[in-house]
LUMDO-633964 format. One record per residue (C-alpha): chain; residue in three letters; x, y, z. Coordinates in pm, 1 decimal, padded with zeros to 6 digits. Example, Ala and Ser with C-alpha at 12.3 -4.5 7.8 and 13.67 -1.06 7.14 Angstrom:
% residues 2
{'A', 'ALA', {01230.0, -00450.0, 00780.0}},
{'A', 'SER', {01367.0, -00106.0, 00714.0}},
***
This chain:
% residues 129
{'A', 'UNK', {01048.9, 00479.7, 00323.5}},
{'A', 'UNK', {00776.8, 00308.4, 00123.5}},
{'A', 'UNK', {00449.4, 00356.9, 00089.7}},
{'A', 'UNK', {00273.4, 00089.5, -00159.5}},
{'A', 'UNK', {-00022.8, 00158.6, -00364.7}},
{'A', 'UNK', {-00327.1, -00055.4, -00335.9}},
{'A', 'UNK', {-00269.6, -00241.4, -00611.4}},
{'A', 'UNK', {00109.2, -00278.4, -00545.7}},
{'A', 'UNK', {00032.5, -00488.6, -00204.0}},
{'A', 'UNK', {-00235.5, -00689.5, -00360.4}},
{'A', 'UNK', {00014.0, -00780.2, -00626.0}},
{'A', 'UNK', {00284.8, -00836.2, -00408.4}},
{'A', 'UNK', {00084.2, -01066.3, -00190.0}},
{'A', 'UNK', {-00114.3, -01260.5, -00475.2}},
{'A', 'UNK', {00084.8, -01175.3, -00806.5}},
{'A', 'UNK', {00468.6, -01092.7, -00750.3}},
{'A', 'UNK', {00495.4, -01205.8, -01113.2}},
{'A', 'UNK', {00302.9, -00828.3, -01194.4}},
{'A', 'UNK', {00560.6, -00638.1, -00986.0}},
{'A', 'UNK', {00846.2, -00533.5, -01192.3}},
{'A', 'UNK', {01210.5, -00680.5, -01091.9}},
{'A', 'UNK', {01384.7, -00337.0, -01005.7}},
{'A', 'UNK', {01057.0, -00297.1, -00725.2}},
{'A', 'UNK', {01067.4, -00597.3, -00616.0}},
{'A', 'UNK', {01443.8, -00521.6, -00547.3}},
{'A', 'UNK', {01381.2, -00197.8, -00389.1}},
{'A', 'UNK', {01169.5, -00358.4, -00136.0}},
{'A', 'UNK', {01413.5, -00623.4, -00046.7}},
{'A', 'UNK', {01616.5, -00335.4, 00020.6}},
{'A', 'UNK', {01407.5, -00155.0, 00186.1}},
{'A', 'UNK', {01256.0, -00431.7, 00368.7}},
{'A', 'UNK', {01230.9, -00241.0, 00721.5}},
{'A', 'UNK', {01086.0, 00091.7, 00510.8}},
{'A', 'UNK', {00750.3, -00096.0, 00362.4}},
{'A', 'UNK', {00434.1, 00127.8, 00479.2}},
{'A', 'UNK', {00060.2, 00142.8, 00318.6}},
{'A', 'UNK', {-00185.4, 00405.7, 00401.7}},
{'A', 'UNK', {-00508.0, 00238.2, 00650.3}},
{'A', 'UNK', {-00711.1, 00406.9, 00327.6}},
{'A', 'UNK', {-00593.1, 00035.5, 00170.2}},
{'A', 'UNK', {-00766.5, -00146.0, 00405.7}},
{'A', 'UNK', {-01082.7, 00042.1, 00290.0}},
{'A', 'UNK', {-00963.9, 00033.5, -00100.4}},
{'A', 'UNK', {-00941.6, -00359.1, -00101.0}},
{'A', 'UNK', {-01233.6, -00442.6, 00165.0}},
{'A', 'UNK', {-01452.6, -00225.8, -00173.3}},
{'A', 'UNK', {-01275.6, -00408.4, -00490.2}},
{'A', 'UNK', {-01400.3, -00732.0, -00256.4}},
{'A', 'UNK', {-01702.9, -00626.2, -00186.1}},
{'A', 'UNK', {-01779.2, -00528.6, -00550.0}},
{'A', 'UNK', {-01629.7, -00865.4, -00710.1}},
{'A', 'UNK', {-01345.3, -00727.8, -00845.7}},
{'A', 'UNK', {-01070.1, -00906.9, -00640.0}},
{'A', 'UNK', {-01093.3, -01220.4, -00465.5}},
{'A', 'UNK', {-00891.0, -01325.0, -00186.0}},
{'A', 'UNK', {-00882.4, -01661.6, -00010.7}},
{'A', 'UNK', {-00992.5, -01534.8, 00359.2}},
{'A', 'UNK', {-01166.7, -01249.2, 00512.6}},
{'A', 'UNK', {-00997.7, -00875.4, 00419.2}},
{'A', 'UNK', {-00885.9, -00811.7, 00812.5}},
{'A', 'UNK', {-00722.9, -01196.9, 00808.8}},
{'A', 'UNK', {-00556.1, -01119.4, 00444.8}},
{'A', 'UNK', {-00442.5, -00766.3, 00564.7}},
{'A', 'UNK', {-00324.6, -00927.5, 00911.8}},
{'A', 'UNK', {-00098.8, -01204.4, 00717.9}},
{'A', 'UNK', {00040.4, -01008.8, 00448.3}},
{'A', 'UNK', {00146.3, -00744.0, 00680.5}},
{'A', 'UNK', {00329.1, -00948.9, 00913.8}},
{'A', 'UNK', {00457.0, -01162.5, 00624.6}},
{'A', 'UNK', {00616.2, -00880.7, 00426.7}},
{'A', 'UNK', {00698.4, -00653.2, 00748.5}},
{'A', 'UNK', {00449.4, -00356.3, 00611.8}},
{'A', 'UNK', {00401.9, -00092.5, 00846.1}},
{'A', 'UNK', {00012.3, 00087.2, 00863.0}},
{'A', 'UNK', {00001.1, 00429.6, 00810.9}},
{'A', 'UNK', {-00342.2, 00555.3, 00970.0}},
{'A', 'UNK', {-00532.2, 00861.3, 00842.7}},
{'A', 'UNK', {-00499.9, 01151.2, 01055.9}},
{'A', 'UNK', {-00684.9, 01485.2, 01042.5}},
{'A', 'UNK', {-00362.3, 01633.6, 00896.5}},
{'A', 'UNK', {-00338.1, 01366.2, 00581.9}},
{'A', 'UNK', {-00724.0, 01404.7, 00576.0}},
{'A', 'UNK', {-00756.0, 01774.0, 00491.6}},
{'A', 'UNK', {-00417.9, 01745.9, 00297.6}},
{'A', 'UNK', {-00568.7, 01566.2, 00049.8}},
{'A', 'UNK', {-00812.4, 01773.9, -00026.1}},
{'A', 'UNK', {-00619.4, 02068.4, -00075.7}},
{'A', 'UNK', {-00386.6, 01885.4, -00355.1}},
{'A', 'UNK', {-00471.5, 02002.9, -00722.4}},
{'A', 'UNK', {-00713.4, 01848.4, -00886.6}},
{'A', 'UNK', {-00521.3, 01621.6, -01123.6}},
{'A', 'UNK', {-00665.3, 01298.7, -00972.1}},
{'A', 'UNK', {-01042.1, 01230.2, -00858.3}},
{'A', 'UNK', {-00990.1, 00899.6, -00689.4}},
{'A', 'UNK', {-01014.7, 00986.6, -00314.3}},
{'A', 'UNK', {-00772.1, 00698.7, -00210.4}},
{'A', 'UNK', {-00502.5, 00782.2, -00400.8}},
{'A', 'UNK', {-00563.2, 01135.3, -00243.4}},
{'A', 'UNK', {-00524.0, 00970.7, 00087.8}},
{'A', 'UNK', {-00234.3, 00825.1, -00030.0}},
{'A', 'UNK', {-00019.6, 01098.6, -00272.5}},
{'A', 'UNK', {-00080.5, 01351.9, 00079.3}},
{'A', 'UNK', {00040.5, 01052.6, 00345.8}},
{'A', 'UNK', {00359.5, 01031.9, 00128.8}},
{'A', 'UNK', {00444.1, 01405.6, 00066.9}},
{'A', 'UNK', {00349.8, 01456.6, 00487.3}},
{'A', 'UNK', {00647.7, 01145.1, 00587.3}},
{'A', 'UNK', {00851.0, 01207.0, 00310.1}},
{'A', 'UNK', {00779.0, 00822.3, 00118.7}},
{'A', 'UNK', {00831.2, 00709.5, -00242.4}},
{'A', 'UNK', {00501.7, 00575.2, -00363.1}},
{'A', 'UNK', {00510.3, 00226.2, -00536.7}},
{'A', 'UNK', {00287.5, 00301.0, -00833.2}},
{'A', 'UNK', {00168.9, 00142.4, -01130.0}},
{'A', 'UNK', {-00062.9, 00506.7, -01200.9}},
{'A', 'UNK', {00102.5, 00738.8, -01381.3}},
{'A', 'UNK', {-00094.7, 01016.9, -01295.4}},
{'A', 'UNK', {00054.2, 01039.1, -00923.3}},
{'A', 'UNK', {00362.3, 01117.6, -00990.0}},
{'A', 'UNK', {00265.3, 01465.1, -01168.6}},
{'A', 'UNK', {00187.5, 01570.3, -00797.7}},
{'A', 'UNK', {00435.9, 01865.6, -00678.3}},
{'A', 'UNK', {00659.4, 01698.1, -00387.8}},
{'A', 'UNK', {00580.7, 01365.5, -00476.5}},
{'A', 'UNK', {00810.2, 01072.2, -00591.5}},
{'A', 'UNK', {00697.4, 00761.2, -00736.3}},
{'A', 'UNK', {00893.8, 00475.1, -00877.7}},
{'A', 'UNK', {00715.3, 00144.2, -01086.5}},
{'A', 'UNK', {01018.8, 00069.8, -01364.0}},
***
């Protein structure tokens, strides 16, 4: 199982040319494994909001397609994931990768991650080259 960092679905929807060749294998391989946290949803709707990525429609219709398009599988944010992710150490500030590091190490996923910081998380495995 997958779970794809923010920036790993908007690349893979808008910029494939960004994702390296050995992930873009491993999700053609994986193709029925692809997951990303509902903390995405929030992640992109903000880098929108605050004119740092544009997309072409509305977040919920861009979500909506890509999902369905690529066969990704939501992940929502349960009390369990919640209070996980505030009990990890505190290598990493960003509250959505948080979300996303403890919704991996509770189902067991490989993270698709540019960040290099994430995978210095006990019990977590992440994979960008």
């Amino acid at each position: 199982m997958l779970l794809l960092d923010t920036h790993t679905f908007i690349w893979l929807c808008m910029r494939r040319d960004l994702l390296p060749v050995k992930l873009l294998q491993l999700m053609d391989d994986e193709s029925d494994g692809l997951f990303i946290s509902s903390i995405t949803a929030t992640e992109i709707g903000l880098l929108v909001s605050r004119g740092k990525v544009s997309i072409p429609r509305s977040c919920k219709e861009f979500l909506d397609e890509n999902l369905a398009c690529f066969g990704i599988h939501e992940v929502p944010i349960d009390v369990e994931i919640a209070l996980a992710s505030t009990q990890l150490p505190p290598i990493h500030r960003d509250p959505f990768d948080r979300i996303i590091i403890a919704t991996a190490q509770k189902f067991g996923m490989t993270i698709l991650t540019k960040d290099r910081t994430i995978p210095t998380y006990p019990k977590v495995k992440a994979v960008w080259e």
